[in-house]
PDB file of N, CA, C, O and CB in Angstrom:
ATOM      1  N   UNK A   1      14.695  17.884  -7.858  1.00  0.00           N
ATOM      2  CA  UNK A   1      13.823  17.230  -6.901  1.00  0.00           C
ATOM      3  C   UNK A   1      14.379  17.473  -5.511  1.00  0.00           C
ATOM      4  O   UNK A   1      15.556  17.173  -5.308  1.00  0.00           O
ATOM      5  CB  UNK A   1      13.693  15.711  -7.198  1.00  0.00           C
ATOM      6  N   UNK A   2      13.748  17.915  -4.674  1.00  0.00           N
ATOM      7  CA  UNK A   2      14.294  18.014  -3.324  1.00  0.00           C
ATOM      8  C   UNK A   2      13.776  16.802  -2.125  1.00  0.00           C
ATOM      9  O   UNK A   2      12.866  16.011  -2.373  1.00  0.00           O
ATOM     10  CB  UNK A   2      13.860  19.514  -2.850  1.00  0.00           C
ATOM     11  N   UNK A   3      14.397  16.819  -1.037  1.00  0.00           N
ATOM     12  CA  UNK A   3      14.216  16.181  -0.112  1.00  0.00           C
ATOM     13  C   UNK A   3      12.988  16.176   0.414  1.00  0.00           C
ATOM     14  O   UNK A   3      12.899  15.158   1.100  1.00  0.00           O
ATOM     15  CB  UNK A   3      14.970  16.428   0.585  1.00  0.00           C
ATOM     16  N   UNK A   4      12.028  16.770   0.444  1.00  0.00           N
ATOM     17  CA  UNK A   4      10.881  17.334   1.021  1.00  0.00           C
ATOM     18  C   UNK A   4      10.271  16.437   0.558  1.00  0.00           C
ATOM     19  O   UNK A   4       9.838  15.661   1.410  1.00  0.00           O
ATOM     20  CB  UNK A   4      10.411  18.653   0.800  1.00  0.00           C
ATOM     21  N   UNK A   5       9.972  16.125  -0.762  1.00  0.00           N
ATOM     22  CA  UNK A   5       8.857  15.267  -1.222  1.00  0.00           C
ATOM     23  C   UNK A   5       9.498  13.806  -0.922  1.00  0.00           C
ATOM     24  O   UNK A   5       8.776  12.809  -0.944  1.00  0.00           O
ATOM     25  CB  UNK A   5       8.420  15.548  -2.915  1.00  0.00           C
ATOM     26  N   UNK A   6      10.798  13.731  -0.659  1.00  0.00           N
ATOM     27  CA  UNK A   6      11.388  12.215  -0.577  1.00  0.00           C
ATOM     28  C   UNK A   6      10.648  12.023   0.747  1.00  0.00           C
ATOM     29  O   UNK A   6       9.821  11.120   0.616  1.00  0.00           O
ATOM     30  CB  UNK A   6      13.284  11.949  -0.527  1.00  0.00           C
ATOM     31  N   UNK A   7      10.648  12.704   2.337  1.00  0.00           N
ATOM     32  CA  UNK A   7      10.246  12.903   3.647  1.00  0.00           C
ATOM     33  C   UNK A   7       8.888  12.357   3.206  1.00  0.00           C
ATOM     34  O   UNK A   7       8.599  11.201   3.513  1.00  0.00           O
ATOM     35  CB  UNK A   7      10.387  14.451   4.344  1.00  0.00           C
ATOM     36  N   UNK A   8       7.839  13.284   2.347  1.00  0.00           N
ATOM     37  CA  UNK A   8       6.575  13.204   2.508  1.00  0.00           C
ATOM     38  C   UNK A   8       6.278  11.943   2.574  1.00  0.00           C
ATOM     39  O   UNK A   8       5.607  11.402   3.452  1.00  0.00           O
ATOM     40  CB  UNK A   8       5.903  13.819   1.649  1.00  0.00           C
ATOM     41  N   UNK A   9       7.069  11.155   1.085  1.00  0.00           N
ATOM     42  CA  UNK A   9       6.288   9.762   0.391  1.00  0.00           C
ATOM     43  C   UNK A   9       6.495   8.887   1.659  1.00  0.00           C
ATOM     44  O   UNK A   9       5.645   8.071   2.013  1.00  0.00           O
ATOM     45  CB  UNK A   9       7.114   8.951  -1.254  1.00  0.00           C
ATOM     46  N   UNK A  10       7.917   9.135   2.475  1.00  0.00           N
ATOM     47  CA  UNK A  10       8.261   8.048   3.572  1.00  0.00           C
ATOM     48  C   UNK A  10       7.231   8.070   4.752  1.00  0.00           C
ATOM     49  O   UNK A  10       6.543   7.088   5.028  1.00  0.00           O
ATOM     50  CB  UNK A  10       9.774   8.314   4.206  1.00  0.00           C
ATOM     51  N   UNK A  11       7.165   9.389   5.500  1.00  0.00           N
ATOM     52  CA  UNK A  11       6.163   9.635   5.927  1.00  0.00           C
ATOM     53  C   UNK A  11       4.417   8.693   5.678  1.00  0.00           C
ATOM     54  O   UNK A  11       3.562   8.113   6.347  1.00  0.00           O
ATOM     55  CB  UNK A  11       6.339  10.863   5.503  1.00  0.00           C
ATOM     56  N   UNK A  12       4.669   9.013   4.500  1.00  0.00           N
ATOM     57  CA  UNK A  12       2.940   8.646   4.251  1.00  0.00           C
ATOM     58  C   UNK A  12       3.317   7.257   3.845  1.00  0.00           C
ATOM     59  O   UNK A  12       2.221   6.696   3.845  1.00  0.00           O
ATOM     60  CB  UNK A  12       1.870   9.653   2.850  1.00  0.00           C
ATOM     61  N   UNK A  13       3.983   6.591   3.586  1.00  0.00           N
ATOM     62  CA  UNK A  13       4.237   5.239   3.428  1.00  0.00           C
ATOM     63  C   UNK A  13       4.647   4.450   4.912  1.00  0.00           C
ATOM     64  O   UNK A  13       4.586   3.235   4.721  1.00  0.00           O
ATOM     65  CB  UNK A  13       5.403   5.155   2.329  1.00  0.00           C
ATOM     66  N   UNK A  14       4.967   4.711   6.052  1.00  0.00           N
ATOM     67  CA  UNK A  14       4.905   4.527   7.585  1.00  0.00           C
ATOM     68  C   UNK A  14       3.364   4.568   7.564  1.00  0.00           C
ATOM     69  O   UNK A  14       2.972   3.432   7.297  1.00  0.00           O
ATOM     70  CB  UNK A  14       5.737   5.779   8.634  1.00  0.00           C
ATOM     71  N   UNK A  15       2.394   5.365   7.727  1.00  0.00           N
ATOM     72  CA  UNK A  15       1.156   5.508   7.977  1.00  0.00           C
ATOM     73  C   UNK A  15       0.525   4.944   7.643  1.00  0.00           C
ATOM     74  O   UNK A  15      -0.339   4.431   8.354  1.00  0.00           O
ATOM     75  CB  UNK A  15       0.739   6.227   7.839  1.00  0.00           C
ATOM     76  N   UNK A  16       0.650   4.724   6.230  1.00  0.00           N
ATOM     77  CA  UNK A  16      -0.101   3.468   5.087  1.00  0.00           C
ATOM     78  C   UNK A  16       0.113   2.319   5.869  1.00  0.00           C
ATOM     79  O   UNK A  16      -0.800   1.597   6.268  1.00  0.00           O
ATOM     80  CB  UNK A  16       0.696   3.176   3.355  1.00  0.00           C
ATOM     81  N   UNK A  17       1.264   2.148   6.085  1.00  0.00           N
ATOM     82  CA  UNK A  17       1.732   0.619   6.671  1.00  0.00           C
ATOM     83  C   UNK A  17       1.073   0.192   7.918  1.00  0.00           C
ATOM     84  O   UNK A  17       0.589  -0.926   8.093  1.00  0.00           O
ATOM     85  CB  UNK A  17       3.321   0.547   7.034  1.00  0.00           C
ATOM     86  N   UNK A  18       1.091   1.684   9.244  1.00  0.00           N
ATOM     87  CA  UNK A  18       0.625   1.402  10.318  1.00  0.00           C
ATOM     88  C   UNK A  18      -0.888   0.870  10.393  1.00  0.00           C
ATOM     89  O   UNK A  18      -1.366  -0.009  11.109  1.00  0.00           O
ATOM     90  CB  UNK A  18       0.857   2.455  10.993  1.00  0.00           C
ATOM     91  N   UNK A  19      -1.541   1.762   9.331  1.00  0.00           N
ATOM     92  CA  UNK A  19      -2.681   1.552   9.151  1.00  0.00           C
ATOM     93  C   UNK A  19      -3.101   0.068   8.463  1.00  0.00           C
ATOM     94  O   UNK A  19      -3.760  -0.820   9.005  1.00  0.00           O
ATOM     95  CB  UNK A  19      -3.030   2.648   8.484  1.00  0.00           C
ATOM     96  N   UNK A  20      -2.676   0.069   7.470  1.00  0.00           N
ATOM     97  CA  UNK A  20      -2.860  -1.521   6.932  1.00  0.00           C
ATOM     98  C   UNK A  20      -2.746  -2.416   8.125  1.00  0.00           C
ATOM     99  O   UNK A  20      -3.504  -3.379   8.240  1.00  0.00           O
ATOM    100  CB  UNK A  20      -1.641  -2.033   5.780  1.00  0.00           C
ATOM    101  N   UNK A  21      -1.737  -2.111   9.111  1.00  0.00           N
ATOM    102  CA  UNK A  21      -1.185  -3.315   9.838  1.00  0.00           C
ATOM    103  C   UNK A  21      -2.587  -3.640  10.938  1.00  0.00           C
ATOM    104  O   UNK A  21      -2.836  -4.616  11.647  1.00  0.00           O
ATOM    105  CB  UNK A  21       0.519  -2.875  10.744  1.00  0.00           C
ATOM    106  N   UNK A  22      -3.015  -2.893  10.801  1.00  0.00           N
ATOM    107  CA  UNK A  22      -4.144  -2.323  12.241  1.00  0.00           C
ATOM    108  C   UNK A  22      -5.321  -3.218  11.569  1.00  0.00           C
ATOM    109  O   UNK A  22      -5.854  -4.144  12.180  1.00  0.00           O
ATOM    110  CB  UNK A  22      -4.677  -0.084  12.442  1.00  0.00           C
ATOM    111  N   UNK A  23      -5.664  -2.846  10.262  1.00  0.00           N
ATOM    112  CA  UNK A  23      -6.601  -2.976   9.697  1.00  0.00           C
ATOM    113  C   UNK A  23      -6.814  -4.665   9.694  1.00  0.00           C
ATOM    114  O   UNK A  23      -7.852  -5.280   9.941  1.00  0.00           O
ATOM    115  CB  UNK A  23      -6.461  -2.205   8.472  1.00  0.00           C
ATOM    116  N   UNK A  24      -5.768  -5.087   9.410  1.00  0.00           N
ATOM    117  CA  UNK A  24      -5.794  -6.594   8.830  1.00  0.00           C
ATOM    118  C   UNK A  24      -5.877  -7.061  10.433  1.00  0.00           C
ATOM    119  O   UNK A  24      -6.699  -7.977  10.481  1.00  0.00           O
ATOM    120  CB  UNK A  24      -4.199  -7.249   7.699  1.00  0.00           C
ATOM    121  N   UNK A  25      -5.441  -6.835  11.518  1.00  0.00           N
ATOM    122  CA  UNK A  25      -5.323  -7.906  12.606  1.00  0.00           C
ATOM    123  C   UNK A  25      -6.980  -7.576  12.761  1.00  0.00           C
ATOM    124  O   UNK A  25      -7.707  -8.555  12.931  1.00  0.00           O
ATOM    125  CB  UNK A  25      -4.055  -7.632  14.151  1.00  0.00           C
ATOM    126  N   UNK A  26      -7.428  -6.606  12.722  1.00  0.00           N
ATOM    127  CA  UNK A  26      -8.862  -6.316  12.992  1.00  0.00           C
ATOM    128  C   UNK A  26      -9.688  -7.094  12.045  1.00  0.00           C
ATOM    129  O   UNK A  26     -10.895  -6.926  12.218  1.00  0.00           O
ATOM    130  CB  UNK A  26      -9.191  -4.808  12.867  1.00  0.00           C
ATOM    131  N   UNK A  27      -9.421  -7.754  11.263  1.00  0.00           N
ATOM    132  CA  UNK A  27     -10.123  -8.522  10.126  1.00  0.00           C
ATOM    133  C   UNK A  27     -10.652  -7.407   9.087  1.00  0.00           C
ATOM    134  O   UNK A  27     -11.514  -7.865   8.337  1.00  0.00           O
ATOM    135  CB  UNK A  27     -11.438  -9.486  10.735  1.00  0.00           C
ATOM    136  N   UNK A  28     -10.342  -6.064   8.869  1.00  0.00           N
ATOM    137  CA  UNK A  28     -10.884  -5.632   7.647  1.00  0.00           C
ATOM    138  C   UNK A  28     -10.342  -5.548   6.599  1.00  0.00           C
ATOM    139  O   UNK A  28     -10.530  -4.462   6.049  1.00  0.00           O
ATOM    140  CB  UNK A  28     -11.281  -4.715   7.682  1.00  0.00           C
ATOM    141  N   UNK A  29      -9.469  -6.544   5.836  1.00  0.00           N
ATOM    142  CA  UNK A  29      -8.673  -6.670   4.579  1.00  0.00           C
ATOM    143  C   UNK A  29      -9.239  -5.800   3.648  1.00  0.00           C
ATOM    144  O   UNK A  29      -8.552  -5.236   2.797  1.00  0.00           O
ATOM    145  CB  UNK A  29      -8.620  -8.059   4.005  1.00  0.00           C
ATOM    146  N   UNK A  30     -10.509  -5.642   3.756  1.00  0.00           N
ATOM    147  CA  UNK A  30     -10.993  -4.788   1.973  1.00  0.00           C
ATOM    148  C   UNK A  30      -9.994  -3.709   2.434  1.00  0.00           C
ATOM    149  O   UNK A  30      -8.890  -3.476   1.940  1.00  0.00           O
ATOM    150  CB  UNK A  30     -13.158  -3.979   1.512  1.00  0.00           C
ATOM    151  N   UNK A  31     -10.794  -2.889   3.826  1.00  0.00           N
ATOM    152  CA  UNK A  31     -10.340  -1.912   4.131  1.00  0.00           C
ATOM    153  C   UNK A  31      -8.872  -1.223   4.098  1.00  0.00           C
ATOM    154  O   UNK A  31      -8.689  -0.062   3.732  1.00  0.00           O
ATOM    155  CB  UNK A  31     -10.734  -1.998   4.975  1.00  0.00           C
ATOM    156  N   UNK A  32      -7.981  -1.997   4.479  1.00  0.00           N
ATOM    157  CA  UNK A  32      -6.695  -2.214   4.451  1.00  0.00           C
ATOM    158  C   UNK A  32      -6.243  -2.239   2.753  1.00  0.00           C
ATOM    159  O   UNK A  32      -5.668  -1.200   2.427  1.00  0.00           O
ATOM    160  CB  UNK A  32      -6.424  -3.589   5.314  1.00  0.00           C
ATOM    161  N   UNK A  33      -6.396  -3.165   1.729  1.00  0.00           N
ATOM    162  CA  UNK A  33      -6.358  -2.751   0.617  1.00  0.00           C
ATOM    163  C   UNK A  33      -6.631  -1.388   0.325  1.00  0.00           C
ATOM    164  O   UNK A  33      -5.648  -0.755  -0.058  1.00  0.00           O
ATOM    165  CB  UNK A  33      -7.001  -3.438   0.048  1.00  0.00           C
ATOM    166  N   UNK A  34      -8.097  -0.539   0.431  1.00  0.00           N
ATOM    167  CA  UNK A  34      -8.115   0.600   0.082  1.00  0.00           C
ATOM    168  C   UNK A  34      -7.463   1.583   0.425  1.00  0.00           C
ATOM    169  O   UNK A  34      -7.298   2.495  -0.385  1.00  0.00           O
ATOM    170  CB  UNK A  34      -8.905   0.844   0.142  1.00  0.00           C
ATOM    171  N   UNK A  35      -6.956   1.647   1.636  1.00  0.00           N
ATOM    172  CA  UNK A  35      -5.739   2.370   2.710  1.00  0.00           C
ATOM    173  C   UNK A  35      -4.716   2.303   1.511  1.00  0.00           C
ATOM    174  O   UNK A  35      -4.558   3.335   0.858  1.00  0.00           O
ATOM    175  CB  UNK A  35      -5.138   1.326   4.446  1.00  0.00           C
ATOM    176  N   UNK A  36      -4.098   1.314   1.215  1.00  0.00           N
ATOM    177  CA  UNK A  36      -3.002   1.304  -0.041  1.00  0.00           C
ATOM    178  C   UNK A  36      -2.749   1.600  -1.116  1.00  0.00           C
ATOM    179  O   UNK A  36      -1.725   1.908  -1.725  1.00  0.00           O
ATOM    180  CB  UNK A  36      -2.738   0.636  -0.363  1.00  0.00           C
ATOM    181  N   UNK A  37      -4.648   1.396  -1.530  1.00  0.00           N
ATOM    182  CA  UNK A  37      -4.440   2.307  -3.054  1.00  0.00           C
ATOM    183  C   UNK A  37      -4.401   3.569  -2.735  1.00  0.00           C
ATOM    184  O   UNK A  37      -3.567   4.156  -3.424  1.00  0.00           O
ATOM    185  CB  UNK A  37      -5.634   2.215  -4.225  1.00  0.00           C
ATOM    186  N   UNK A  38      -4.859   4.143  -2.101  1.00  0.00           N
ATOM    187  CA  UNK A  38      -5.039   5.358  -1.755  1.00  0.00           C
ATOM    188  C   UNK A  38      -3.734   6.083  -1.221  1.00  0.00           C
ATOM    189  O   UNK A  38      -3.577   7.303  -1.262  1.00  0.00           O
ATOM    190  CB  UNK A  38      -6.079   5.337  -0.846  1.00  0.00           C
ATOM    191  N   UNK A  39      -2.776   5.131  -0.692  1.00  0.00           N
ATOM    192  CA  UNK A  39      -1.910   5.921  -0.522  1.00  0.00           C
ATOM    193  C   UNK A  39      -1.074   6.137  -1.801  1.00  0.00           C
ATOM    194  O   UNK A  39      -0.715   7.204  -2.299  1.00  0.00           O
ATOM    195  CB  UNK A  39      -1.261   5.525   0.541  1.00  0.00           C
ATOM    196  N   UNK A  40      -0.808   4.635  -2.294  1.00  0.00           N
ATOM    197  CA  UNK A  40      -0.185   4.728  -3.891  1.00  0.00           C
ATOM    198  C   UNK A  40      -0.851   5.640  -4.823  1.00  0.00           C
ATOM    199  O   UNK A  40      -0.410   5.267  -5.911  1.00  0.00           O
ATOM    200  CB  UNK A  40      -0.270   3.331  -4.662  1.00  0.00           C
ATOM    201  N   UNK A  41      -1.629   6.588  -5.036  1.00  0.00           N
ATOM    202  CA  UNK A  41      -2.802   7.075  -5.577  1.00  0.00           C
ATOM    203  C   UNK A  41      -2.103   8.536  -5.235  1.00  0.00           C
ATOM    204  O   UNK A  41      -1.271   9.036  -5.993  1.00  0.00           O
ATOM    205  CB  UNK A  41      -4.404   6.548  -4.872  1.00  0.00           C
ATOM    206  N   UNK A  42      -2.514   9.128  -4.069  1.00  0.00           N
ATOM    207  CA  UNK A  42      -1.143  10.291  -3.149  1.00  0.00           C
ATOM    208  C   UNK A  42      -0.323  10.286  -3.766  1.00  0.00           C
ATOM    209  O   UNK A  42      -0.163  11.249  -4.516  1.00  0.00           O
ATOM    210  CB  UNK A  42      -0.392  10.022  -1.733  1.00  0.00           C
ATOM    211  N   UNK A  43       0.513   9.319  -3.767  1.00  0.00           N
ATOM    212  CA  UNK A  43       2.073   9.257  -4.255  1.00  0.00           C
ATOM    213  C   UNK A  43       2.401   9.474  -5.264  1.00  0.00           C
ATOM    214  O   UNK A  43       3.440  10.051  -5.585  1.00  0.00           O
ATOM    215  CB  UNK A  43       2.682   8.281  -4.196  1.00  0.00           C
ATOM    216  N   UNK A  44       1.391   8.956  -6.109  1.00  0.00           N
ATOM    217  CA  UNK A  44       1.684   8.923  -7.700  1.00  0.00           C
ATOM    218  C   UNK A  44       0.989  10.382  -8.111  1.00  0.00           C
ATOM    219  O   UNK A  44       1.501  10.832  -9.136  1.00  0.00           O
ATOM    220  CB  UNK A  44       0.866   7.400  -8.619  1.00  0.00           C
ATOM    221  N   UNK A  45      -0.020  11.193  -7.571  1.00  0.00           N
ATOM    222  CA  UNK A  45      -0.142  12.698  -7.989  1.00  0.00           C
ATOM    223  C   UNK A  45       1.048  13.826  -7.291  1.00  0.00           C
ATOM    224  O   UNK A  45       1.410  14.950  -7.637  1.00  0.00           O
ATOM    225  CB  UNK A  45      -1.741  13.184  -7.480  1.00  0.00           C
ATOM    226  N   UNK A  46       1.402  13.009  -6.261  1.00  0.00           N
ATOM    227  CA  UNK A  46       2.870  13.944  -5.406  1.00  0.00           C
ATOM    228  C   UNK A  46       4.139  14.262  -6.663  1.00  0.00           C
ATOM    229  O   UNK A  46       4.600  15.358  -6.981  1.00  0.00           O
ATOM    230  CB  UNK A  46       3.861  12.594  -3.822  1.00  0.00           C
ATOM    231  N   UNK A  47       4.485  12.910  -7.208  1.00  0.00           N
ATOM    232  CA  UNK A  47       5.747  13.066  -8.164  1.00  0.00           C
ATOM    233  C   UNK A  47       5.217  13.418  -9.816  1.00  0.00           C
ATOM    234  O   UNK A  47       6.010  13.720 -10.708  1.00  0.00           O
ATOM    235  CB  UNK A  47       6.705  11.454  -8.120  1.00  0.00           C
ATOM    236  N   UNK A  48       4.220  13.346  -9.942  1.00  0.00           N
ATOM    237  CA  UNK A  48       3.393  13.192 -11.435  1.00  0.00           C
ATOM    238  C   UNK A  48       4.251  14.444 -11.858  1.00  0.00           C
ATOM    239  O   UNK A  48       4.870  14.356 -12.918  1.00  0.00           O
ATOM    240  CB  UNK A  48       1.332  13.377 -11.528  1.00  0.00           C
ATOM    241  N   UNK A  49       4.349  15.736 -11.033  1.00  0.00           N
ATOM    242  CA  UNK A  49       4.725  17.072 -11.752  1.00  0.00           C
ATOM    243  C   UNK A  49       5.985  16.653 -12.398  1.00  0.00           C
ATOM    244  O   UNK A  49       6.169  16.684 -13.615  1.00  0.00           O
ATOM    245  CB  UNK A  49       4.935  18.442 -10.738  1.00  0.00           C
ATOM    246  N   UNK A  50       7.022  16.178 -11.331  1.00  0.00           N
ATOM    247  CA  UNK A  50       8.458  15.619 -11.525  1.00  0.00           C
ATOM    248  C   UNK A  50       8.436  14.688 -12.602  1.00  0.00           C
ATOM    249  O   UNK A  50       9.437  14.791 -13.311  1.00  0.00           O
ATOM    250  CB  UNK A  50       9.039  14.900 -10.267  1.00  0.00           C
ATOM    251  N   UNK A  51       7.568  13.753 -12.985  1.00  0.00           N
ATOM    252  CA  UNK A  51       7.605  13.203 -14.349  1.00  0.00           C
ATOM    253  C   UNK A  51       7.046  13.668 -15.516  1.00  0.00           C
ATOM    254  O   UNK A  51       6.970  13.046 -16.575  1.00  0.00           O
ATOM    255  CB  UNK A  51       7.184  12.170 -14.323  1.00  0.00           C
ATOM    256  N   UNK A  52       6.625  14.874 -15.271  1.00  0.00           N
ATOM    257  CA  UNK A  52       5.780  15.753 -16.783  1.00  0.00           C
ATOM    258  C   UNK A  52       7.570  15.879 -17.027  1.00  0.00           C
ATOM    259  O   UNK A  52       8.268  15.521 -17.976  1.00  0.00           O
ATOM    260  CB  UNK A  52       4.345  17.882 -16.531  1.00  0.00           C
ATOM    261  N   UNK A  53       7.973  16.656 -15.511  1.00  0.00           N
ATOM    262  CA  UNK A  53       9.133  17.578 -15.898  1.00  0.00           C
ATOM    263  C   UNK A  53       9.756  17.031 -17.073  1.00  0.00           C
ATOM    264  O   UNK A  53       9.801  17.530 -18.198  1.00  0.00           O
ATOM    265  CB  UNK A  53      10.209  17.744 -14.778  1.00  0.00           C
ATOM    266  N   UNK A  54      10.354  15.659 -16.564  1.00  0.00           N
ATOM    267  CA  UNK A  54      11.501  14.540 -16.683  1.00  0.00           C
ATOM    268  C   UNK A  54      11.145  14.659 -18.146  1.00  0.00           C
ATOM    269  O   UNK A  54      11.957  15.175 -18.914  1.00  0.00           O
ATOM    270  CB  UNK A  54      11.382  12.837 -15.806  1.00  0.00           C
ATOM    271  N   UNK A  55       9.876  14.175 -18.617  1.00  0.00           N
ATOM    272  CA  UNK A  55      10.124  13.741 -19.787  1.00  0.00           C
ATOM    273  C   UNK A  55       9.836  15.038 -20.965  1.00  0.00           C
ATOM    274  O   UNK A  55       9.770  14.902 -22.187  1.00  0.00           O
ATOM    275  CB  UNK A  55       9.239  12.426 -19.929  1.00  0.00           C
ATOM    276  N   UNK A  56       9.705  16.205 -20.234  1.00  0.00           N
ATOM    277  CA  UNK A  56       9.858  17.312 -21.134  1.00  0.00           C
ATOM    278  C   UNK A  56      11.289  18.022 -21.068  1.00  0.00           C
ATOM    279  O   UNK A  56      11.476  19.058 -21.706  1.00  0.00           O
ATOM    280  CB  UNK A  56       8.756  18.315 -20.820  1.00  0.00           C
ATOM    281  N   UNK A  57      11.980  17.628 -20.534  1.00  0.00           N
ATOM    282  CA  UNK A  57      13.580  17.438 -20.756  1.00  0.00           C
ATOM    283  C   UNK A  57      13.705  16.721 -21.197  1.00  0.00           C
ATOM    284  O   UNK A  57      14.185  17.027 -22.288  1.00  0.00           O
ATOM    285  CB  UNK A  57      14.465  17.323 -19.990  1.00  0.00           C
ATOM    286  N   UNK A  58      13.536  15.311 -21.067  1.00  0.00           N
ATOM    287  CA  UNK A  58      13.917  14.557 -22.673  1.00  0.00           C
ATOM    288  C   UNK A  58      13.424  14.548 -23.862  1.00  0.00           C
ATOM    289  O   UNK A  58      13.902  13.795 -24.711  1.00  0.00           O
ATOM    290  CB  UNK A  58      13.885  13.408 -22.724  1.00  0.00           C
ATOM    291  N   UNK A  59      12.363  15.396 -24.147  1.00  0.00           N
ATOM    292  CA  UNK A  59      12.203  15.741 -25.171  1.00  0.00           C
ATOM    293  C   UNK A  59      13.138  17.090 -25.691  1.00  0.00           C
ATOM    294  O   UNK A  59      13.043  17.333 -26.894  1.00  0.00           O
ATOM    295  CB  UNK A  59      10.907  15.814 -25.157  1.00  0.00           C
ATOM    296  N   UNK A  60      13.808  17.762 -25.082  1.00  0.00           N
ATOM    297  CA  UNK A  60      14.185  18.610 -25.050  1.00  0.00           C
ATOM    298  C   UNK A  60      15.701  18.235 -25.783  1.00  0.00           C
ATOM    299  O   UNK A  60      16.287  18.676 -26.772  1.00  0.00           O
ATOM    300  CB  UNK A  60      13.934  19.105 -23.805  1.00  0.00           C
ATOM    301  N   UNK A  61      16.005  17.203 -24.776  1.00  0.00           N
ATOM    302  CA  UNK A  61      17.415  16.563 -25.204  1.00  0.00           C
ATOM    303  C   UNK A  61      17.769  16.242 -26.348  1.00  0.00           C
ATOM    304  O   UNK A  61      18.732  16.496 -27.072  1.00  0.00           O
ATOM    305  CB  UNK A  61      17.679  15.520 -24.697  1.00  0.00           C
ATOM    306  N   UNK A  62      16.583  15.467 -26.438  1.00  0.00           N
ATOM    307  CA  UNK A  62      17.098  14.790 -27.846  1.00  0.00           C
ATOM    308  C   UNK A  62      15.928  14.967 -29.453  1.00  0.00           C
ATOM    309  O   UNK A  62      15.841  14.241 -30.444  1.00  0.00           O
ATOM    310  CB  UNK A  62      17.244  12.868 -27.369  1.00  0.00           C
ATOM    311  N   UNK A  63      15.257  16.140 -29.109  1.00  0.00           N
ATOM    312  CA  UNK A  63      14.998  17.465 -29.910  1.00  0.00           C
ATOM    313  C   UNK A  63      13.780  16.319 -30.370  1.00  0.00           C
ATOM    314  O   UNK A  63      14.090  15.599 -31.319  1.00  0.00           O
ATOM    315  CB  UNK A  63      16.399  18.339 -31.229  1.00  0.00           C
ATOM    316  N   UNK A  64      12.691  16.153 -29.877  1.00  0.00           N
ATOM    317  CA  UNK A  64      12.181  15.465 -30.270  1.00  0.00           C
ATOM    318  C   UNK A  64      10.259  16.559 -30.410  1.00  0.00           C
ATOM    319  O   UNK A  64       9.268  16.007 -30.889  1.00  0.00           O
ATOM    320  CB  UNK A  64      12.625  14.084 -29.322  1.00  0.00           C
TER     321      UNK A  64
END
């Protein structure tokens, strides 16, 4: 796993935040929620490869 994708998630997790923060003083809470799934949503297809990997090395490991 390299640093690059660690940068991205932080990156896009600042933005998420700025944005949520914006959203809610403005009164649009739905909006602001969806900002979040959406970023958690990003995030979780960013590392998904890194967890096929992970657990096809542990299958690997322990010969399964």
């Amino acid at each position: 796993m390299s640093v690059e994708i660690i940068i991205k998630i932080a990156a896009l997790g600042v933005v998420v935040a700025l944005l949520n923060q914006v959203l809610k003083h403005a009164g649009r809470d739905d909006q602001a929620f969806f900002v979040t799934m959406a970023g958690i949503i990003v995030v979780l297809t960013w590392i998904l490869p890194y967890l096929v990997e992970l657990f096809s090395s542990m299958q690997e490991l322990f010969g399964l």
